[in-house]
N, C-alpha and C positions, 0 to 999 in steps of 0.2 A: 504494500500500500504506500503513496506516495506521501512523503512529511510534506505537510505545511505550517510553516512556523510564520504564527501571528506575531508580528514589531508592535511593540507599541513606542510609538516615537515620545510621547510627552512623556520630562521626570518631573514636572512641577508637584510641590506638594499639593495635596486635593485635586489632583488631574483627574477631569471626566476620561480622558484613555483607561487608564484603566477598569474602570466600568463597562466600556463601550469595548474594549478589545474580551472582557469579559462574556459579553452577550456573543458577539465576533466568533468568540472561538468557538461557544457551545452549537451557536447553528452551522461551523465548521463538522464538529464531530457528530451533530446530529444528520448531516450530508451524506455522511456512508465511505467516503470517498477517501480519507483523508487519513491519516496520523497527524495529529495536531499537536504541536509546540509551541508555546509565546514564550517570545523574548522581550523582557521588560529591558528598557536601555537605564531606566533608572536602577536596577538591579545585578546591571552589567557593569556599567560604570567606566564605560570607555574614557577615560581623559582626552582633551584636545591632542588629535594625532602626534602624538609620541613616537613614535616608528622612524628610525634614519634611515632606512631603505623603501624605493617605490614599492609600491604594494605590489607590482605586477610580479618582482622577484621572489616573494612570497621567505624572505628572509626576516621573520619576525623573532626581535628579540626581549616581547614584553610577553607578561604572563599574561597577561588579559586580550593581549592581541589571539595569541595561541587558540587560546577558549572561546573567543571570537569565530575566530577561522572554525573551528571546529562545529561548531552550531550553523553556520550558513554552509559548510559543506555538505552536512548532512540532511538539507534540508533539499526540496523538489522544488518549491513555487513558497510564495510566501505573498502573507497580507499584511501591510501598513496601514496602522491604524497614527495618523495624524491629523494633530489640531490646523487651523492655520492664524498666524503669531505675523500681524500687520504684515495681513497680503502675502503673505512665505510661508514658507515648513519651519521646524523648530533644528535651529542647528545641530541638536542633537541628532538628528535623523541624518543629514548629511555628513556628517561628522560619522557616524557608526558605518556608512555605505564608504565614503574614505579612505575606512583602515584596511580594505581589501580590495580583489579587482579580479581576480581567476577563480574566488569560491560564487562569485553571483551569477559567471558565463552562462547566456543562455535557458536562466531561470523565470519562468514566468512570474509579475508581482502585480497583485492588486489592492485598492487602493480606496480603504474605509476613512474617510476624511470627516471634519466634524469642523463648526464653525458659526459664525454669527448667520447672516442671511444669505452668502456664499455656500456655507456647506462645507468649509474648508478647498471649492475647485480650485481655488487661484493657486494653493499649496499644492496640490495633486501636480496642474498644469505644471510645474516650475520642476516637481522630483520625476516627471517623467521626463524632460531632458537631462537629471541627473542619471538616471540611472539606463538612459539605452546609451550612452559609451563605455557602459559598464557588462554592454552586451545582454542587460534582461531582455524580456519581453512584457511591456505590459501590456494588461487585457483591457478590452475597451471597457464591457462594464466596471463601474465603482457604487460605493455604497456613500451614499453624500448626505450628512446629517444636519441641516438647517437648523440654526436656534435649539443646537443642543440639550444647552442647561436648563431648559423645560420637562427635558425626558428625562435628565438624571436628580435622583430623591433619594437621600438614605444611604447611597452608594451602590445604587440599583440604574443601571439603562431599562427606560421602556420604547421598546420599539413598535411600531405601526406597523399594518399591513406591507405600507407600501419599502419599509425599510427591510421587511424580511423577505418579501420578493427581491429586492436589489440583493440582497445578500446571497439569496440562491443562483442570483442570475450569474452572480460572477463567480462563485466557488462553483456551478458548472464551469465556467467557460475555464476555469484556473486548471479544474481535472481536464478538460480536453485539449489544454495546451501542452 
């Protein structure tokens, strides 16, 4: 079965990601399709790229890079779950896609975004040129979550019909890529 490991790009304290990559992952593993893994970046704890060597050489001499590497190589396709943070992604997410360059080749990734009346696309639009010279593939569906902090209560995501269709539509499209 193929892994897909859910990012959650936001470490802010009280980040709706984690709620939201919460729901994320369970209608992942309710899919059928999947071996599900999240990677919390606040629980990783990549530092600003520390690495003296290009990532392409895959000459890593931090401990946390290693663990890194290790978790996106084993993984098939992956969902990014990001806020978006005045019109951008949170440099944590950029910053975590950085420290490597031959474990993403050719991985499919989609793209649960969350945000004021956007929905997080501006942040989506700007990581999907991050990440095809990284050789991914992203899928076109995304799960785009308008005026989030109305859904989330208690440290609970409540999603809508129409969020849990989006969420099927693109973990199909993620397994047929």
């Amino acid at each position: 079965m193929p892994r897909l490991t859910v990012i959650i790009a936001a470490t802010r304290p009280g980040r709706a990601g984690l709620p939201i990559a919460g729901w994320f992952a369970e209608r992942a593993r309710a899919h059928g399709g999947f071996d599900v893994a999240v990677a919390d970046l606040a629980e990783i704890g990549l530092p600003l790229l520390d690495e003296p060597n290009h990532p392409r050489l895959r000459q890593y001499t931090q401990e946390h890079t290693v663990r890194w590497s290790a978790i996106v190589e084993a993984s098939d396709a992956f969902a990014i779950v990001t806020p978006e943070y005045n019109h951008g992604y949170p440099a944590t997410i950029k910053n975590a896609l950085d420290y490597l360059h031959q474990e993403w080749n050719g991985k499919p990734v989609g793209f649960v975004s969350y945000g004021g009346v956007a929905g997080g696309t501006r942040a989506v639009q700007q990581l999907k040129q991050v990440v095809l010279p990284l050789r991914m593939r992203p899928v076109f569906e995304t799960v785009t979550i308008p005026f989030h902090f109305q859904r989330v209560s208690g440290g609970t995501f409540q999603a809508d019909e129409t969020l849990e269709s989006a969420a099927k539509a693109m973990l199909d499209e993620l397994f047929e890529a």
